[in-house]
VODO-170720 format. One record per residue (C-alpha): x, y, z; residue number from 1. Coordinates in steps of 0.5 Angstrom, whole numbers, plus 2048, in hexadecimal, padded with zeros to 3 digits. Last residue first. Layout:
REM residues N
<fidren><xx>X</xx><yy>Y</yy><zz>Z</zz><nr>NUM</nr></fidren>
...
This chain:
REM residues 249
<fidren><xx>7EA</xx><yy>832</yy><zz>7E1</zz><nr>249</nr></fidren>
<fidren><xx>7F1</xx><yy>82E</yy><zz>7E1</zz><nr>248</nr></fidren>
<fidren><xx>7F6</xx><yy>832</yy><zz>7E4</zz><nr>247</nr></fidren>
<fidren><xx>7F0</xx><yy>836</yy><zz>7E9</zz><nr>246</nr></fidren>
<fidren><xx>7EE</xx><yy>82F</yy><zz>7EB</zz><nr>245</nr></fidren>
<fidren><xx>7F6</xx><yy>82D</yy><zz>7ED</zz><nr>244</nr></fidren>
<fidren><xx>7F7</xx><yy>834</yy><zz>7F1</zz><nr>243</nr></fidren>
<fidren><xx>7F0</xx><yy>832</yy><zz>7F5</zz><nr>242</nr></fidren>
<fidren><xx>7F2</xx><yy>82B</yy><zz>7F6</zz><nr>241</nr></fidren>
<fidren><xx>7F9</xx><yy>82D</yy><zz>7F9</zz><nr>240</nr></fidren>
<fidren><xx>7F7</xx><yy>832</yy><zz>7FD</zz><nr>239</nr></fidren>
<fidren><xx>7F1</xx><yy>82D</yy><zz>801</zz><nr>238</nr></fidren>
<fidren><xx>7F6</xx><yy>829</yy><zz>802</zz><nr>237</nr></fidren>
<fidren><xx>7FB</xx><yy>82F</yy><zz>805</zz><nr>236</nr></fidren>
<fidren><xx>7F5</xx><yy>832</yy><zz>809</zz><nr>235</nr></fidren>
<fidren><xx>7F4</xx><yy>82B</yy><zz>80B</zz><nr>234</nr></fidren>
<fidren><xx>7FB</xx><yy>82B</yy><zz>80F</zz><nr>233</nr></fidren>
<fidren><xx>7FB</xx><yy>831</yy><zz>810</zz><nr>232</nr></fidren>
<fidren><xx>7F4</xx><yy>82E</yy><zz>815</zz><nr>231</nr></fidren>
<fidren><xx>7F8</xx><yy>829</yy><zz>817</zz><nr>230</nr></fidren>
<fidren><xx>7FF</xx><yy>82D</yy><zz>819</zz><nr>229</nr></fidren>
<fidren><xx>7FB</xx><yy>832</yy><zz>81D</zz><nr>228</nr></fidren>
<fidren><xx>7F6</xx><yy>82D</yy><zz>821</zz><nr>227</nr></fidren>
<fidren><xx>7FD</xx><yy>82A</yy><zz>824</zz><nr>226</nr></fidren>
<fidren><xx>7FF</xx><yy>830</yy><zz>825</zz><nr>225</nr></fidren>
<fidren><xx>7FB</xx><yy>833</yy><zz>829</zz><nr>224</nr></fidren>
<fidren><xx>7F9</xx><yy>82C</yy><zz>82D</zz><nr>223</nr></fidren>
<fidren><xx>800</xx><yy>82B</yy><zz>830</zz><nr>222</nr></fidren>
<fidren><xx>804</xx><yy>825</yy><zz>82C</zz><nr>221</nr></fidren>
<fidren><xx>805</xx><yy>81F</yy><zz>830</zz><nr>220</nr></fidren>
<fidren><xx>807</xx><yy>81C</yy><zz>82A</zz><nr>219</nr></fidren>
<fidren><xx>802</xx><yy>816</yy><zz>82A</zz><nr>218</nr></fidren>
<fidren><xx>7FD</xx><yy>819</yy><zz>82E</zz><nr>217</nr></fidren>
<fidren><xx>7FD</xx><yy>820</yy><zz>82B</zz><nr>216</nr></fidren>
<fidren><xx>800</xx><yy>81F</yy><zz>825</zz><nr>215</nr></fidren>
<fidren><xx>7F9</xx><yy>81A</yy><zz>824</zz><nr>214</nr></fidren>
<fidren><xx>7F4</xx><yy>81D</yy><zz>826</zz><nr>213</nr></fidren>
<fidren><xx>7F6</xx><yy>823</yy><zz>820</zz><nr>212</nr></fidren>
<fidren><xx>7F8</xx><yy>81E</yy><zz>81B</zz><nr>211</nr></fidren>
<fidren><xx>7F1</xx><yy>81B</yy><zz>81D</zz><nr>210</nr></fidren>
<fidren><xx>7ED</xx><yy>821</yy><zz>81D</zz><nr>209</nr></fidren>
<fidren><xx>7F0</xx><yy>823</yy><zz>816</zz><nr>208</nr></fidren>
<fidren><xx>7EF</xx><yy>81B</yy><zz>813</zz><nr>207</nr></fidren>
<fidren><xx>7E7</xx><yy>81C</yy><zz>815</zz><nr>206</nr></fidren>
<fidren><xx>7E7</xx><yy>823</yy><zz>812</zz><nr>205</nr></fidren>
<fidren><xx>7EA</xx><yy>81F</yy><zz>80B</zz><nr>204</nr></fidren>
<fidren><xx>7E6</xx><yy>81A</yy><zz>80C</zz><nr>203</nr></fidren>
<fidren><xx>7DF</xx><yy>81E</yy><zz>80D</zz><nr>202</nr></fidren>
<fidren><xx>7E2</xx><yy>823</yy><zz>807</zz><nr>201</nr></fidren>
<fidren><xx>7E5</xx><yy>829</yy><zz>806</zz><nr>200</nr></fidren>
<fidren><xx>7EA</xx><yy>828</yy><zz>801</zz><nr>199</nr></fidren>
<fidren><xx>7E4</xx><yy>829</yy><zz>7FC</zz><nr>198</nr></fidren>
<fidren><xx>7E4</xx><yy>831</yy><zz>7FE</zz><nr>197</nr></fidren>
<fidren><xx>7EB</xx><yy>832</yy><zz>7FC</zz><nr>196</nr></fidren>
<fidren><xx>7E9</xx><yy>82E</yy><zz>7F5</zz><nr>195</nr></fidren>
<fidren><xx>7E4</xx><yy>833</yy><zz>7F5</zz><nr>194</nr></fidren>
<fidren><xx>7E7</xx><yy>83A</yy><zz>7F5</zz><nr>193</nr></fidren>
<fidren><xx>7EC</xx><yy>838</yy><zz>7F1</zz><nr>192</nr></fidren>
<fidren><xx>7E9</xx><yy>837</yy><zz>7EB</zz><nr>191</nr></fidren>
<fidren><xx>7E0</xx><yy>838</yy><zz>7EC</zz><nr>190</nr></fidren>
<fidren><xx>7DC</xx><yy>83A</yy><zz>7F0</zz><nr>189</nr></fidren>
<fidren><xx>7D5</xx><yy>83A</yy><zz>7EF</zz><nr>188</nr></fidren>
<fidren><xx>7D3</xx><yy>834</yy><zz>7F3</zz><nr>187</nr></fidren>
<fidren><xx>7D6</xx><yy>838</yy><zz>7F9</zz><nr>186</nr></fidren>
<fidren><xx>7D3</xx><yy>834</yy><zz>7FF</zz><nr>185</nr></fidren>
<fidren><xx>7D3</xx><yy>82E</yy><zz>7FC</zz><nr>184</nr></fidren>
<fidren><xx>7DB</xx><yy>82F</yy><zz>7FC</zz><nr>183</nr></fidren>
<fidren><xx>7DA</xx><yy>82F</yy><zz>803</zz><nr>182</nr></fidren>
<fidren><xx>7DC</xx><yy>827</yy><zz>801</zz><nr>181</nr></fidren>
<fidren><xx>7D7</xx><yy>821</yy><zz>7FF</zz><nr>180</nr></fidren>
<fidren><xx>7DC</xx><yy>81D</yy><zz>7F9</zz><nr>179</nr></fidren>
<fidren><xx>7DC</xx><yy>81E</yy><zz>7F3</zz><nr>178</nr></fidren>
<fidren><xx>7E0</xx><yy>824</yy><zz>7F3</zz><nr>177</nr></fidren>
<fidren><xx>7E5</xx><yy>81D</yy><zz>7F2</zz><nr>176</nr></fidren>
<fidren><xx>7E3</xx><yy>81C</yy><zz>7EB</zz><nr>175</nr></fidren>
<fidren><xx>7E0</xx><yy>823</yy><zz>7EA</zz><nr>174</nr></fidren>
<fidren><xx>7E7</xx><yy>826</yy><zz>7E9</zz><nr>173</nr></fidren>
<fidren><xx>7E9</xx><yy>821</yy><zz>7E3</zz><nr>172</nr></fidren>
<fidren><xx>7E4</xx><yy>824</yy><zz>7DF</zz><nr>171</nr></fidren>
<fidren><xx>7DD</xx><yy>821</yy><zz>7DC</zz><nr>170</nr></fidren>
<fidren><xx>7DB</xx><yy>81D</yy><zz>7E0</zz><nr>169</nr></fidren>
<fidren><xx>7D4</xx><yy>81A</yy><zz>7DF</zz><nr>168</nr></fidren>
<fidren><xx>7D6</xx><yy>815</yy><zz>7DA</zz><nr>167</nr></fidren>
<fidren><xx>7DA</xx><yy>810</yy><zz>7E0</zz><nr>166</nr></fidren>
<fidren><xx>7D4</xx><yy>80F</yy><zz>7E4</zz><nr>165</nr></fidren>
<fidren><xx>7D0</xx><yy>812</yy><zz>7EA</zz><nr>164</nr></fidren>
<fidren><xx>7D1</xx><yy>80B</yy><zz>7EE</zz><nr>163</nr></fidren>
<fidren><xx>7D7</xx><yy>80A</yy><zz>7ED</zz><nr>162</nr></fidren>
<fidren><xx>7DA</xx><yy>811</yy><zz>7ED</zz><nr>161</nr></fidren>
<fidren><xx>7D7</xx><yy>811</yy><zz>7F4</zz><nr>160</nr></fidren>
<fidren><xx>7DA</xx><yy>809</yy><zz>7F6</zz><nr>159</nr></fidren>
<fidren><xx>7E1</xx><yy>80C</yy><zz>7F4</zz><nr>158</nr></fidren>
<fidren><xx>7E0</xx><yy>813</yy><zz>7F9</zz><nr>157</nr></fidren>
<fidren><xx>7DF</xx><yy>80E</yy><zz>7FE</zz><nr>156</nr></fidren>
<fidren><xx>7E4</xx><yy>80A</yy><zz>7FC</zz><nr>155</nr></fidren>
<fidren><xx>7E9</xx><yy>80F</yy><zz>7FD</zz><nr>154</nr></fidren>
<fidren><xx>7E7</xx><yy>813</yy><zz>803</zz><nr>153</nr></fidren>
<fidren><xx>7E7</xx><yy>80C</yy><zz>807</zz><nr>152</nr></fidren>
<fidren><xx>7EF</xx><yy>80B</yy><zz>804</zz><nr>151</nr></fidren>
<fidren><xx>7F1</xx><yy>812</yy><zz>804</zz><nr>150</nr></fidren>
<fidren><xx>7EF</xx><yy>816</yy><zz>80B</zz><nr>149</nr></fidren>
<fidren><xx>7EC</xx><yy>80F</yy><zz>80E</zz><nr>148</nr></fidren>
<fidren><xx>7F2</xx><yy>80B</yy><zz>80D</zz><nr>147</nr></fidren>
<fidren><xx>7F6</xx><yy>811</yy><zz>80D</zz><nr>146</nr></fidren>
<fidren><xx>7F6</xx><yy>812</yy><zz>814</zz><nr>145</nr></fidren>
<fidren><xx>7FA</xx><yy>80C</yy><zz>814</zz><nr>144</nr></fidren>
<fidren><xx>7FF</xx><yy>80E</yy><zz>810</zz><nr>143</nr></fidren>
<fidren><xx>7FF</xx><yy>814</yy><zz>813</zz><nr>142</nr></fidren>
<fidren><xx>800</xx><yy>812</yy><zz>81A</zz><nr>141</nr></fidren>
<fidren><xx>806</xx><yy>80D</yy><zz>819</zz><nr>140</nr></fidren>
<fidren><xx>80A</xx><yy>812</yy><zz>815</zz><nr>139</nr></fidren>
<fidren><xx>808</xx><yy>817</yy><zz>81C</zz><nr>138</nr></fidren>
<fidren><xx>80B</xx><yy>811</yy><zz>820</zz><nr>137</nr></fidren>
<fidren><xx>811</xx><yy>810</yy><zz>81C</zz><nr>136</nr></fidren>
<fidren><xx>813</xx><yy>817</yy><zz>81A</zz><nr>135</nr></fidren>
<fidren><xx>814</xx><yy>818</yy><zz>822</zz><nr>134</nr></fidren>
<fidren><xx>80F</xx><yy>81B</yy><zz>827</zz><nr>133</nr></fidren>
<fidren><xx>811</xx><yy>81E</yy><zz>82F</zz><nr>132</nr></fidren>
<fidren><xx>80C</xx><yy>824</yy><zz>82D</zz><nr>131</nr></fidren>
<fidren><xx>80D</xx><yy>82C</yy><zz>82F</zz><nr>130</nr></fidren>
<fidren><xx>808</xx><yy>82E</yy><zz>82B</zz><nr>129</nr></fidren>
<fidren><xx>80D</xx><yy>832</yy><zz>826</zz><nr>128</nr></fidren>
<fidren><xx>811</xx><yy>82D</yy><zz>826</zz><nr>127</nr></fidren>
<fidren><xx>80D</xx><yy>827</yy><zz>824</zz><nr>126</nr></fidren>
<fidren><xx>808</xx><yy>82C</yy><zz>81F</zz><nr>125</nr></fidren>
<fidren><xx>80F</xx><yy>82C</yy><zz>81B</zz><nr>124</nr></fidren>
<fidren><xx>80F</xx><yy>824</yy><zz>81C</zz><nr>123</nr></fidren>
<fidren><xx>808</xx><yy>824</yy><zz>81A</zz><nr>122</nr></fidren>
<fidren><xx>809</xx><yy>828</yy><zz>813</zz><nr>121</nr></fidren>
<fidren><xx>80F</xx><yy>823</yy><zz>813</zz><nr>120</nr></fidren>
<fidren><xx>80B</xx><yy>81C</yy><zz>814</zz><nr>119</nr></fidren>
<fidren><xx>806</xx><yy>81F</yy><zz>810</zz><nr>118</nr></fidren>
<fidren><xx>80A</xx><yy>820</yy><zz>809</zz><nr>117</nr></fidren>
<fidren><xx>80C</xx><yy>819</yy><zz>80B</zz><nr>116</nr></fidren>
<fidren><xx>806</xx><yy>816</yy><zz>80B</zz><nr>115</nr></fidren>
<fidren><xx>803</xx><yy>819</yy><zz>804</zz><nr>114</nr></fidren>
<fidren><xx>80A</xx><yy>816</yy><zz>801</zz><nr>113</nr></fidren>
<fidren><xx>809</xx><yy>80F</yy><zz>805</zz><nr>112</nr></fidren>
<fidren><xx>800</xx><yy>810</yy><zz>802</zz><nr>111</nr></fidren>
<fidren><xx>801</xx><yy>812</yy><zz>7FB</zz><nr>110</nr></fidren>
<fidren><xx>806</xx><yy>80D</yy><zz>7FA</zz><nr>109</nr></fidren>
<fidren><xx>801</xx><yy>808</yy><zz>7FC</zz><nr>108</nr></fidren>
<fidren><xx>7FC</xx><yy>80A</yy><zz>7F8</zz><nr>107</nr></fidren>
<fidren><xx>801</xx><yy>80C</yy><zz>7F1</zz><nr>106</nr></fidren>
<fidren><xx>800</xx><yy>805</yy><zz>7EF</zz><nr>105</nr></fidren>
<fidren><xx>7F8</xx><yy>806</yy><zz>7EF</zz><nr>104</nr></fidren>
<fidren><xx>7F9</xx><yy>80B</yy><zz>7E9</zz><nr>103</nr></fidren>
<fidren><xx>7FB</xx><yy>805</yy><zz>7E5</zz><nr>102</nr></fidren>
<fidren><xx>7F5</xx><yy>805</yy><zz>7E0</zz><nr>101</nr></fidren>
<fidren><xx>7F6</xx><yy>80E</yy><zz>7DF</zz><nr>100</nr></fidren>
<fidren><xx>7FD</xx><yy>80D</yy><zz>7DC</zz><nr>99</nr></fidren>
<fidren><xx>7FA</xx><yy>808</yy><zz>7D7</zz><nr>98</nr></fidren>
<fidren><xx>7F4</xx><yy>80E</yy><zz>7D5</zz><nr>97</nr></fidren>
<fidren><xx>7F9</xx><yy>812</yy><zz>7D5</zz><nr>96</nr></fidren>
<fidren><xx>7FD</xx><yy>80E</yy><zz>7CF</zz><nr>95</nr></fidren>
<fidren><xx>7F7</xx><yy>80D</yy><zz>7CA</zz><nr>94</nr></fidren>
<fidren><xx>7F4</xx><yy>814</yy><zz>7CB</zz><nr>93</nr></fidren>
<fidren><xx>7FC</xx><yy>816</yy><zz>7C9</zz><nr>92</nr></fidren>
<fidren><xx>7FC</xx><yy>811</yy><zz>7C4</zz><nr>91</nr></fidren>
<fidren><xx>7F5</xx><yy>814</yy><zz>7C2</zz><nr>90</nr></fidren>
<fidren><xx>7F8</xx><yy>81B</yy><zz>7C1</zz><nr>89</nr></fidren>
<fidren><xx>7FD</xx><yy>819</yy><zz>7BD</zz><nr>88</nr></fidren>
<fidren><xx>7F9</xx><yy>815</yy><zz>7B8</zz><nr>87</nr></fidren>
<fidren><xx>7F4</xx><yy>81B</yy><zz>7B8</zz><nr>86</nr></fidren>
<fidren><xx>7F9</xx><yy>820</yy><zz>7B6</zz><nr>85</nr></fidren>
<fidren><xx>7FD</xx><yy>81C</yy><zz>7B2</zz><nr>84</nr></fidren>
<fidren><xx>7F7</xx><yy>81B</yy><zz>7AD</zz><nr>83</nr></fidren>
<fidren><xx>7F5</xx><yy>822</yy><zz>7AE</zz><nr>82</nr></fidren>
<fidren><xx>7FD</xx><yy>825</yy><zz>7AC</zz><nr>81</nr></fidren>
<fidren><xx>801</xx><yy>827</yy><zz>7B1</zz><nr>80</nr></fidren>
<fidren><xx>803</xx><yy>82E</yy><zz>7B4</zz><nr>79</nr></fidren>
<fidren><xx>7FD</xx><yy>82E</yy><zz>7B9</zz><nr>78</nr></fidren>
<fidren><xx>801</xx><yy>828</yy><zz>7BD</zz><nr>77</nr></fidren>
<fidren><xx>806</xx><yy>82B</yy><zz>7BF</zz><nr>76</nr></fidren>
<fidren><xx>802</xx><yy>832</yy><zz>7C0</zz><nr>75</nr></fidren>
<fidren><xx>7FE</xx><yy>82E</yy><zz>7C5</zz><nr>74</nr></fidren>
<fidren><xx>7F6</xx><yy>831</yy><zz>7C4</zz><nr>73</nr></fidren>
<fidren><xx>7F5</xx><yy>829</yy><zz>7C1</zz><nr>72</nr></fidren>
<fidren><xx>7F8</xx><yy>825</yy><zz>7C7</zz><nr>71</nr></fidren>
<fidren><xx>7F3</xx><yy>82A</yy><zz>7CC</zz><nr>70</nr></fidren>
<fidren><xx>7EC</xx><yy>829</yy><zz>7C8</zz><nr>69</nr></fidren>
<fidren><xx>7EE</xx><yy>821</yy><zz>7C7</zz><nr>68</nr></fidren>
<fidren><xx>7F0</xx><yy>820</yy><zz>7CF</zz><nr>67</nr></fidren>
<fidren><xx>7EA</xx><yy>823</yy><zz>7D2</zz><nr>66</nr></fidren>
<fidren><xx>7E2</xx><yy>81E</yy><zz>7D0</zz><nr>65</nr></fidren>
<fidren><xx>7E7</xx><yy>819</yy><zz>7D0</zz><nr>64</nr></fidren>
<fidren><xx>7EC</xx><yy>81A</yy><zz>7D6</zz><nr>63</nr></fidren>
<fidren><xx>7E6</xx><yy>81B</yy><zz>7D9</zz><nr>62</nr></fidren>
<fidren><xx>7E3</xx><yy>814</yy><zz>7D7</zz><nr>61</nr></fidren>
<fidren><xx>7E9</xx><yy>810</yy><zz>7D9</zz><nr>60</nr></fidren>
<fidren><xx>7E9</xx><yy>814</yy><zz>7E1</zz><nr>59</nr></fidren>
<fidren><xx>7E1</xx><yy>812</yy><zz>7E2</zz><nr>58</nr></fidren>
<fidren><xx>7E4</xx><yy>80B</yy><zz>7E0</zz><nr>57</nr></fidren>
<fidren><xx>7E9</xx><yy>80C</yy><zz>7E5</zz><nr>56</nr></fidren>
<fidren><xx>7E6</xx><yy>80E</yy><zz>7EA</zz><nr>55</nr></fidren>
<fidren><xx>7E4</xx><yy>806</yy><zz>7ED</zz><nr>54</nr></fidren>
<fidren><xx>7EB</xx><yy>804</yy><zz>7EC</zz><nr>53</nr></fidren>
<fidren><xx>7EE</xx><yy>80A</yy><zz>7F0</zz><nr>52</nr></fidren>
<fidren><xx>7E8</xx><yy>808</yy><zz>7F6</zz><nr>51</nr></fidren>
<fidren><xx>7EA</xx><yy>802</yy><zz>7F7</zz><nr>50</nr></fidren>
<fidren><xx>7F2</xx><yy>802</yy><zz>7F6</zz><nr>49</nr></fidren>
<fidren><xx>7F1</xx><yy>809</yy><zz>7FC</zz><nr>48</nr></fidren>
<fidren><xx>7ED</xx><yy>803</yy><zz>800</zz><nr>47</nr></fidren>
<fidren><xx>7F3</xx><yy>7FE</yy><zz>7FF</zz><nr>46</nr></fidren>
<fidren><xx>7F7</xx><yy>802</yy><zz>801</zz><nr>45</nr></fidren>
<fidren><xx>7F6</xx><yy>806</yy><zz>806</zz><nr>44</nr></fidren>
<fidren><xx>7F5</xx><yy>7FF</yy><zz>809</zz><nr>43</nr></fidren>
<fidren><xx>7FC</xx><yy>7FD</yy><zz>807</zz><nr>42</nr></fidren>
<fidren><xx>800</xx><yy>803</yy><zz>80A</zz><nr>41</nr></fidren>
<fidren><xx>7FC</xx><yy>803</yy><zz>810</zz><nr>40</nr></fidren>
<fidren><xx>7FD</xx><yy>7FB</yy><zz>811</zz><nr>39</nr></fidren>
<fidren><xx>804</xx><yy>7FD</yy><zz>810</zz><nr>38</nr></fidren>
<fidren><xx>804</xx><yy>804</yy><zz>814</zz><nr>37</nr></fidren>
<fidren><xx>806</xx><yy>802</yy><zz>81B</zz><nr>36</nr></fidren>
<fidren><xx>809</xx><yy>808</yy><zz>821</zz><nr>35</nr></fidren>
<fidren><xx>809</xx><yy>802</yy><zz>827</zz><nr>34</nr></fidren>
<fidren><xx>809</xx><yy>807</yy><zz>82D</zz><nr>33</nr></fidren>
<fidren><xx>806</xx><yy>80D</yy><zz>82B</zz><nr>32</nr></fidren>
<fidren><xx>802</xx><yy>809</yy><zz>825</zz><nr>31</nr></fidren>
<fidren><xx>7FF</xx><yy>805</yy><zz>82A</zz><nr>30</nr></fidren>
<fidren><xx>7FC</xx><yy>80B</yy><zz>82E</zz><nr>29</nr></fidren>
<fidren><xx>7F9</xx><yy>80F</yy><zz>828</zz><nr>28</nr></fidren>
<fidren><xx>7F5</xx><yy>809</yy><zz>827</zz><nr>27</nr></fidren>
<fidren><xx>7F2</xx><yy>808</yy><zz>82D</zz><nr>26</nr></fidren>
<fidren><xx>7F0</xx><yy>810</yy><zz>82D</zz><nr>25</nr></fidren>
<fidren><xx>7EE</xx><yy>80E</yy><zz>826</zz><nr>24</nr></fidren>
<fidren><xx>7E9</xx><yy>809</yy><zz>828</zz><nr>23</nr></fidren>
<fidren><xx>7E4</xx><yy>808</yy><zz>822</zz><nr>22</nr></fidren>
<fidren><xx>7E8</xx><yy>80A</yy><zz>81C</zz><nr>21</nr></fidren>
<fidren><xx>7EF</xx><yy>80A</yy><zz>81E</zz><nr>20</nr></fidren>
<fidren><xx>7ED</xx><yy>804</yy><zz>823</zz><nr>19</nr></fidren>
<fidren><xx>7ED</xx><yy>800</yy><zz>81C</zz><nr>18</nr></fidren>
<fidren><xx>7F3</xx><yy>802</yy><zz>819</zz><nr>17</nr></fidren>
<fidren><xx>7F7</xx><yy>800</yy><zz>820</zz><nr>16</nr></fidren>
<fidren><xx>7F4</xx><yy>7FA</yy><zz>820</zz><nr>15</nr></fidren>
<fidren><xx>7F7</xx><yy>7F8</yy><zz>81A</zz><nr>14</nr></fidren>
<fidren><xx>7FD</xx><yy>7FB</yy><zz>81D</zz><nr>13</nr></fidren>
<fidren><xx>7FD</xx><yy>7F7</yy><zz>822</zz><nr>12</nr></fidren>
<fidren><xx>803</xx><yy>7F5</yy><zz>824</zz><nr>11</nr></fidren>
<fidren><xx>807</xx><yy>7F9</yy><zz>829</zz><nr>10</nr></fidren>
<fidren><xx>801</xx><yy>7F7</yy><zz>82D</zz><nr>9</nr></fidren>
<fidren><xx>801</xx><yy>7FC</yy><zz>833</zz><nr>8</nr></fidren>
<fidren><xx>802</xx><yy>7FA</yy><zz>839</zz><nr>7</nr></fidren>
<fidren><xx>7FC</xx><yy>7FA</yy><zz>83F</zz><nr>6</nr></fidren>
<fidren><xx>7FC</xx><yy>800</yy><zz>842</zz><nr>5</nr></fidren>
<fidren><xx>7FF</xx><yy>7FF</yy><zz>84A</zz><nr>4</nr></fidren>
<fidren><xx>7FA</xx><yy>7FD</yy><zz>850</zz><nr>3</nr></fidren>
<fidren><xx>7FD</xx><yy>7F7</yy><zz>850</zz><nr>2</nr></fidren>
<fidren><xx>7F8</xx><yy>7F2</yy><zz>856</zz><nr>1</nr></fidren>
């Protein structure tokens, strides 16, 4: 009778998405051998399309209760007559509001990007924790991880927007601080303050420890900086939301 490990499946990418979530250990093993991210990729996708369409109603309804007030303060605009001013203004409306109909195409793109941004700030976590990883594995895990990090998250949030309804939002931030968040703990701030603390959600907790889990045995990267590297790469989320907060607020 063999004692050896049975093979990894090298084609399983479907189950690799599925062990991600109730077996990473299991996961995290196949993607070291057979590092895939189609199935990632598609699933991410899916759910990110999902819960996009789902947000876009609430998304429509800021861009009206926001863009009219905005167009009319530009000095450009502000130099025209009423007439012009209304027809210019309901042009930019008109045109912002197709933009906002096809921000599901950006889904996809938004997951290979983010999944190399990851592979790098990992490679550097690579060398510094002594790890055997390459760009191909950590592209693979991050694109994974972002089935739950991005895609769970994603349509989650669309299924909340939902359900409180469109009119209820009244600027772009609240869409996605919709989402439960240490920003329950600070219901007063505001800007920077609370868009840092909507990037620390469930599903962006849940991504981090997966990332961290994952260098480690997809890498070899030694724990410390594995666990760096995942908890940056949160602080540089949660950054982003804060510095785009502050910019609309």
């Amino acid at each position: 009778m063999s004692t050896s490990e049975p093979a990894v499946d090298r084609r399983s990418g479907l189950a690799t998405v599925v062990d991600l979530v109730v077996s990473p250990s299991a996961a995290f093993t196949r993607l070291r051998e057979a590092p895939t991210w189609g199935w990632a990729l598609l699933i991410g996708t899916v759910l990110g399309v999902v819960g996009t369409i789902l947000i876009i109603p609430a998304v429509a309804h800021v861009l009206d209760v926001t863009l009219p007030a905005k167009f009319a303060a530009s000095p450009q605009i502000a130099q025209l007559s009423p007439e012009q001013q209304q027809s210019t203004i309901a042009l930019q409306l008109k045109i912002s509001h197709i933009i906002v109909q096809f921000l599901w195409v950006f889904v996809p793109i938004g997951i290979l990007v983010g999944g190399v941004v990851q592979a790098l700030l990992m490679l550097v976590a690579n060398a510094i924790g002594g790890g055997d990883g390459g760009f191909k594995k950590y592209f693979a895990l991050s694109v994974n991880v972002s089935v739950v990090g991005y895609g769970l998250a994603a349509a989650l949030l669309g299924l909340i927007v939902t359900i409180r309804g469109a009119s209820s939002f009244e600027v772009s931030n609240s869409v996605y601080e919709a989402m439960p968040s240490l920003a329950l703990l600070a219901p007063g701030a505001k800007g920077f303050i609370a868009g840092c603390l909507a990037g620390v959600n469930i599903f962006t907790l849940w991504a981090t420890a997966l990332l961290a889990l994952g260098m480690q045995q997809v890498g070899r990267v030694r724990v410390g900086a594995a666990w760096g590297m995942a908890i940056v790469t949160l602080l540089l989320y949660a950054l982003y939301l804060g510095a785009n907060a502050a910019q609309n607020a």
